[in-house]
N, C-alpha and C positions, 0 to 999 in steps of 0.2 A: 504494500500500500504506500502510494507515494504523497507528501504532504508538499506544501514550500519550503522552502528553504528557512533554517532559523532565524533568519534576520525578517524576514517579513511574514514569521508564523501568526497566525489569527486564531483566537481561541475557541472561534465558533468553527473553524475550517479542522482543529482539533478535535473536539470536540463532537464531530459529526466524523472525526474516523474512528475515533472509540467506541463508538457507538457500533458501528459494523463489526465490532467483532462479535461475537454469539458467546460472552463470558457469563453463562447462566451458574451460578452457584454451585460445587465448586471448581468450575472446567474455567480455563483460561482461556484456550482460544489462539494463547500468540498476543492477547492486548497486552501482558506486563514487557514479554521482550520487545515488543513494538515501543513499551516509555521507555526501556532501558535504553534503544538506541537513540531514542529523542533528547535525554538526559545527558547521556554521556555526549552528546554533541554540545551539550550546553557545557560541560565541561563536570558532570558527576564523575566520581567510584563509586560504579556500582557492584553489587554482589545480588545475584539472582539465587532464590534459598528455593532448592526442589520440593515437592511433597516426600512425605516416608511414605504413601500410599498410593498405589499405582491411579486411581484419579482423584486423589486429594487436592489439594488447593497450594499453586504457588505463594513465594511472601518475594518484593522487592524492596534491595536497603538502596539508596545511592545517598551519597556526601559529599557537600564541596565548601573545601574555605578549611580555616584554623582558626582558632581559637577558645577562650573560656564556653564566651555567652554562643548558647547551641539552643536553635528553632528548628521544630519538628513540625513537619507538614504530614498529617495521617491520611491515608484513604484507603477506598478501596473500588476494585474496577469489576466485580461481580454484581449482577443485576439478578431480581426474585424469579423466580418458575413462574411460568404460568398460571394462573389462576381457571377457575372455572370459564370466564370468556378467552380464548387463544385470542394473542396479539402475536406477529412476528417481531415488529419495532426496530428491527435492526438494521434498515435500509430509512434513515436520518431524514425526515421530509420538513422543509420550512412553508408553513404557510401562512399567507398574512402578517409576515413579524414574529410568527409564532414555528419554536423548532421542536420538533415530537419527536419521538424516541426513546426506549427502553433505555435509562441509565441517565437521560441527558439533564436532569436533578439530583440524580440519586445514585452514582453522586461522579459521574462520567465529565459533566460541564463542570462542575468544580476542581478536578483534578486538573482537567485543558486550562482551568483558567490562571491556578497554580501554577504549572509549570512554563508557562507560558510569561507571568509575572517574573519569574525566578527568574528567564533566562533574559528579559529585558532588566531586572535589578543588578546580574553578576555582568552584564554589558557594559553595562555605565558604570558599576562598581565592584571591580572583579578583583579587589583585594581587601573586601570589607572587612571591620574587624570581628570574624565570629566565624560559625560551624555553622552550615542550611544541611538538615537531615530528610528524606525522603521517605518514608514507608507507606508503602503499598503490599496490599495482601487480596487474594483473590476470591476469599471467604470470609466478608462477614456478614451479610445475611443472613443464613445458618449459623454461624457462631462456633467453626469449629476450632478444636483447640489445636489446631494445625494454620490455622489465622495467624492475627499480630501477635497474639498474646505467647505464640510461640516462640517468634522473632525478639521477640523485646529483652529478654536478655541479655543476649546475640550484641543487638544493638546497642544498648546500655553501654555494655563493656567496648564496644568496638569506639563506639559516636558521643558517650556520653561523658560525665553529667549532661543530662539536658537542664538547659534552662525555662523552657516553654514548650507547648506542642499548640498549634493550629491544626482544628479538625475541619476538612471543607466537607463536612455532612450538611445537608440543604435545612441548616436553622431556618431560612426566612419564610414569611408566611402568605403576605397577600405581597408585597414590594419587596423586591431586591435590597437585603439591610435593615430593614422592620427589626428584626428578633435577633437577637445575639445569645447562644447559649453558652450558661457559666456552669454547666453541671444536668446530670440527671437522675432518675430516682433508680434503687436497686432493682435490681428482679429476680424473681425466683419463679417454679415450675411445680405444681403440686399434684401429685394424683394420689386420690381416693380411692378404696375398696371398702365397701361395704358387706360384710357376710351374714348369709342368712341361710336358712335351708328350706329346701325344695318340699314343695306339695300341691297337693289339689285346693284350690279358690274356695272349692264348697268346703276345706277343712282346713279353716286356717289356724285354728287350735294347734293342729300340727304342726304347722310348718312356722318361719320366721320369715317377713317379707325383710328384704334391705333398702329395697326402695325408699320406704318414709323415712329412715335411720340415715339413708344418704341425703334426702330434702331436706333433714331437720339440719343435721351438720352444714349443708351449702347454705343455709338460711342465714345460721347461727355465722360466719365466715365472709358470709355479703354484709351483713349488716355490722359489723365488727367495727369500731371506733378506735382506729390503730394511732389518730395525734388530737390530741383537744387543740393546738394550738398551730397547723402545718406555717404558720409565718408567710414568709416570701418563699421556701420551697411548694414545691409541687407535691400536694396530699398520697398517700398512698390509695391506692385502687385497687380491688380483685375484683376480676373478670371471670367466670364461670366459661372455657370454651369448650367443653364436652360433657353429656351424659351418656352410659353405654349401660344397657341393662342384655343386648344381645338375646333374645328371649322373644323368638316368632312364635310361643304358642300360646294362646289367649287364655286358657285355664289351668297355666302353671304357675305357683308362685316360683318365682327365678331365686335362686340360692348365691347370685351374688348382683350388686350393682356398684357402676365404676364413673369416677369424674373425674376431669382434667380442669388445671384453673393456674392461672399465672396473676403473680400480684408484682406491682411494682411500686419502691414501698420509699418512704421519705429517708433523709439523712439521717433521721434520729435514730433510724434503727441499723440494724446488719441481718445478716442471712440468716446467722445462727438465731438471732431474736426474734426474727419473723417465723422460721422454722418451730423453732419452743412453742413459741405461742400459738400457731396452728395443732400441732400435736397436743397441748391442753385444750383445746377446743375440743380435739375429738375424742381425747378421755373425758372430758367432762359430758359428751352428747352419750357414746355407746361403749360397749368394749368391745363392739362387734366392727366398729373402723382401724383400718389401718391409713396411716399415713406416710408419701414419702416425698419429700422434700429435692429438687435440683436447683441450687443456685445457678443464676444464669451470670453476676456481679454485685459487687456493689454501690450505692449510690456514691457521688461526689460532685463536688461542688467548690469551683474555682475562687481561691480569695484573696487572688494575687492583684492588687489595686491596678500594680502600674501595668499587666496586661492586658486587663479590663479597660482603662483607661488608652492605651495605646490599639486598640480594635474596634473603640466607640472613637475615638479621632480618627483613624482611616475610613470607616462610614461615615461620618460628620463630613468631613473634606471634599471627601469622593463623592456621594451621593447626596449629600447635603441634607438628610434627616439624621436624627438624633436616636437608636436601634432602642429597642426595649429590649431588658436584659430579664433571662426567664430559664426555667430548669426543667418544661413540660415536656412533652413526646418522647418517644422510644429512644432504650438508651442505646449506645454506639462502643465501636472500638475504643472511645474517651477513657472508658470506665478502667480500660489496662494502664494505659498510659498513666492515669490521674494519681498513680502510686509513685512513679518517678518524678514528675512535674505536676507544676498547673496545668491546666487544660483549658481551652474554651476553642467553641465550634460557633464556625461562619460561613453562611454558605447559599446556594440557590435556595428558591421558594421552595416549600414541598406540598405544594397544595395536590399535587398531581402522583406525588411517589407512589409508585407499588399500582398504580390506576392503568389499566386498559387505555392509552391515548396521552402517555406518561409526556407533559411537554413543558417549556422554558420561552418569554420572552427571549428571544434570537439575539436580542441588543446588551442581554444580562451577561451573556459570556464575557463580553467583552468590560463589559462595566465591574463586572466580579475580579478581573487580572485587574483592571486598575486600584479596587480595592484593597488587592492583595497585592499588590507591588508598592502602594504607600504603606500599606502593613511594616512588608520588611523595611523599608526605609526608614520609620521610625525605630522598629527593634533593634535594627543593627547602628544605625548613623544617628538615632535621636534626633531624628527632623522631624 
């Protein structure tokens, strides 16, 4: 796939080749070697990290520059499965101003519009004083532990201390820069069994249904008052996304029933405390529930002033609103990172992500690299 030349690369013209590649979750495709040689033209070291699994998910590291203060730019170039409606989306179509495409929020245009900033930053200032670190990984949508989180070690030692990470996951909401995220809430993955034993409806004496023993506990678990006081973070939430009783005969009581539920939960707690507290729920509902528990992360939450304040002046400048700063929607690769550094994510709209018809004002590519090219200009040179 041929682009322009880096001197007059365009981020929408990026942008709409990443998008061609067919990088569904966790297959590559060829888009990570396709940045590596983009990168390395800009003048990275890159290291390309294989999967351990014959189609596992690549991770890419690149670095360029010396010194202390080190900015991490995170992404990733995997876009979701198909959903019930099939979309191909991967043949990039602009219409009216307006650019579609699987990834080209989420987070494909954000990545073009990154690297693209970078290589017009290290242009004009190609011996700034600091480290620009790159990771890309090809899985995080699934969330496999073959992702960043794998890499980050790796990385730490190789590229770090870090001083910051930039995530271009698609914070903004209705305009390009609206929302700035300083953080998100934890998550964890619950499934329910409920046991009972089998018999005939006309004799229920005998038997034990699970079903109402599974309702009462989802009940007790939806209604649950996890912060009297969520503050400026974002409240915890449980969502109920499964009931499974599996049981096609109408005059059998079923001897088990099963639910799936994912809650994503405020800073005040951790996994292990969310986890306890579910499992007192359901010793205090039956003896007849089992519970088990998959942390998915923990919450976090940036409160590094002067990066906050250095992200709200790049959108001030550049776009000339003033972002609302907020810790709502799904969390991200942030949540690894946010143990080494601060963290804060900026990025396209997502009004559209994960949607059949997935698309981006066409003028935001471009507006997003200018964003993020006065980004580093402050980080590194304090302009």
């Amino acid at each position: 796939m041929k682009i322009s030349p880096l001197s007059s690369l365009s981020p929408l013209e990026l942008t709409c080749a990443l998008v061609a590649f067919k990088s569904v979750t966790p297959r590559d495709e060829g888009c990570l070697s396709f940045l590596e040689d983009i990168l390395q033209g800009v003048g990275f070291a890159t290291v390309m990290h294989p999967s351990k699994t014959p189609d596992g998910p690549k991770n890419l590291t690149a670095v360029y520059g010396e010194g202390a203060r080190t900015l991490v730019f995170l992404g990733h170039t995997d876009v979701v499965p198909e959903g019930r409606e099939p979309w191909d989306g991967f043949t990039p179509q602009e219409r009216g101003g307006i650019l579609f495409g699987r990834g080209v929020a989420d987070m494909k245009g954000g990545i073009a519009s990154f690297v693209v900033a970078a290589a017009r930053f290290i242009a004009q200032h190609p011996t700034f004083p600091g480290k620009l670190v790159v990771l890309l990984t090809g899985d995080e949508e699934v969330g496999s532990p073959e992702g960043i989180q794998a890499i980050l070690p790796w990385a730490a030692q190789n590229y770090g201390p870090f001083t910051a990470c930039l995530v271009g996951e698609p914070s903004s909401c209705e305009t390009l820069g609206d929302h700035i995220a300083l953080g998100h809430r934890g998550s964890l993955n619950l499934f329910v069994t409920a046991q009972g034993v089998q018999g005939h409806v006309a004799n229920p004496e005998r038997a034990r249904n699970p079903i109402p023993i599974l309702m009462q506990y989802l009940q007790r678990i939806t209604t649950h008052v996890w912060e009297s006081d969520p503050g400026d973070f974002a409240a915890s939430n449980l969502e109920v996304t499964s009931i499974d009783v599996d049981n096609p005969v109408s005059n059998i009581i079923p001897s088990q029933a099963h639910a799936c539920a994912n809650i994503r939960f405020h800073i005040q707690h951790n996994s292990e405390s969310i986890a306890n507290t579910l499992q007192a729920l359901a010793a205090e509902t039956s003896e007849c529930l089992s519970v088990e528990t998959v942390p998915n992360g923990e919450a976090f939450l940036c409160q590094d002033e002067e990066l906050i304040g250095i992200t709200e002046e790049a959108v001030r400048e550049t776009l000339h609103i003033t972002p609302r700063r907020g810790t709502e929607g799904g969390t991200t690769d942030g949540r690894f990172v946010a143990s080494y550094c601060p963290v804060m994510e900026l990025g396209m709209i997502s009004r559209t992500i994960h949607h059949k018809g997935e698309s981006i004002p066409s003028e935001d590519c471009e507006r997003l690299a200018q964003v993020y090219e006065t980004f580093l200009q402050k980080f590194f040179l304090r302009i």
